[in-house]
C-alpha positions as CSV (number, residue, x, y, z in Angstrom):
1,X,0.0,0.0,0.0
2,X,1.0,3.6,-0.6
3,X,2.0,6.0,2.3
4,X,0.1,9.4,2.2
5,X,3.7,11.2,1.9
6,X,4.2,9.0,-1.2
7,X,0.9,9.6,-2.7
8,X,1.3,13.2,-2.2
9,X,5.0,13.1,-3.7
10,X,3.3,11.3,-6.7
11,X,0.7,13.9,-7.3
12,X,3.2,16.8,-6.6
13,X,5.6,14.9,-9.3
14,X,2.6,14.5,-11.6
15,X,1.4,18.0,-10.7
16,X,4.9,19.3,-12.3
17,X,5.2,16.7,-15.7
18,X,2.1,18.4,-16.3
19,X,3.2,22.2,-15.8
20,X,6.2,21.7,-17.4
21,X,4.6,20.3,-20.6
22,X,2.0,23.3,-20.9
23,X,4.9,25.7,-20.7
24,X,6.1,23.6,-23.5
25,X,2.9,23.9,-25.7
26,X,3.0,27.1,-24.5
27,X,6.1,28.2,-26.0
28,X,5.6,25.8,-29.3
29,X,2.0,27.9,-30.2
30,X,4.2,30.9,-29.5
31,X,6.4,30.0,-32.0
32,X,3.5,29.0,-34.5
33,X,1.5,31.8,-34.1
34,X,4.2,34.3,-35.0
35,X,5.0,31.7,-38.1
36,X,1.4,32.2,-39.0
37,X,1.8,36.1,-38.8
38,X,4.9,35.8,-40.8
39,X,3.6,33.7,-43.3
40,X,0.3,36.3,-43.2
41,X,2.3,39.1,-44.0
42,X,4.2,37.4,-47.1
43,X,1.2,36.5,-48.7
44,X,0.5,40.0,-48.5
45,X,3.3,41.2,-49.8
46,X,3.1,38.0,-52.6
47,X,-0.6,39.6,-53.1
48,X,0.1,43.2,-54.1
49,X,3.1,41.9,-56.4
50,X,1.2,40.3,-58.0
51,X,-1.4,43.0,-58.3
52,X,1.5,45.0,-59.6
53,X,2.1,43.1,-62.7
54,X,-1.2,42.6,-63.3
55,X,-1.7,46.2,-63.1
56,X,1.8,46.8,-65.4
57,X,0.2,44.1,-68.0
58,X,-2.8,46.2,-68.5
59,X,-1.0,49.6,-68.5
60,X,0.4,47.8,-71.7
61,X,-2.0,46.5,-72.8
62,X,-3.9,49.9,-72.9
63,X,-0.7,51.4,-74.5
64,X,0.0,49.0,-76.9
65,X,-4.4,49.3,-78.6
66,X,-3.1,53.3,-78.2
67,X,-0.2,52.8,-80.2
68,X,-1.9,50.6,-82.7
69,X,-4.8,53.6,-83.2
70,X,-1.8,56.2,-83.4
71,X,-0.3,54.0,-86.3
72,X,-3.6,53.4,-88.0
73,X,-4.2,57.4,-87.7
74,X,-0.8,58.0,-89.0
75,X,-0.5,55.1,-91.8
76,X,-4.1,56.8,-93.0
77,X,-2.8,60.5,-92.7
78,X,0.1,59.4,-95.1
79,X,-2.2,57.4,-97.6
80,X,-4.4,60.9,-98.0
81,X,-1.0,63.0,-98.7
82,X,-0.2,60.2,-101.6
């Protein structure tokens, strides 16, 4: 049979083991939630680059049909001089 002393060594023990492994998961969803922030941020940042060269694509797009109506204007203007 077990001794009150022992019993409440074993308790005190167990008590501990289990302290000590919440400061673990403690520090371990530290770590993951700044990870996650991190991670938050670069997609961000992944997000508005991408935005950017959409945004550049259409710009040249939008110059490219411009140029193409200047050079019809201009190929026209020289045909009517002829």
């Amino acid at each position: 049979m077990i001794s009150g002393r022992e019993a409440l060594s074993s308790i005190e023990r167990a008590i501990l083991d289990v302290r000590s492994e919440e400061n673990r998961l403690a520090v371990m969803l530290q770590s993951a939630t700044e990870e996650a922030v991190q991670l938050h941020a670069r997609k961000a940042e992944n997000f508005k680059a991408l935005a950017t060269i959409e945004l550049d694509s259409l710009a040249r797009d939008q110059v490219a049909g411009e140029l193409d109506v200047v050079e019809r204007h201009a190929m026209e203007l020289l045909e009517r001089r002829r």
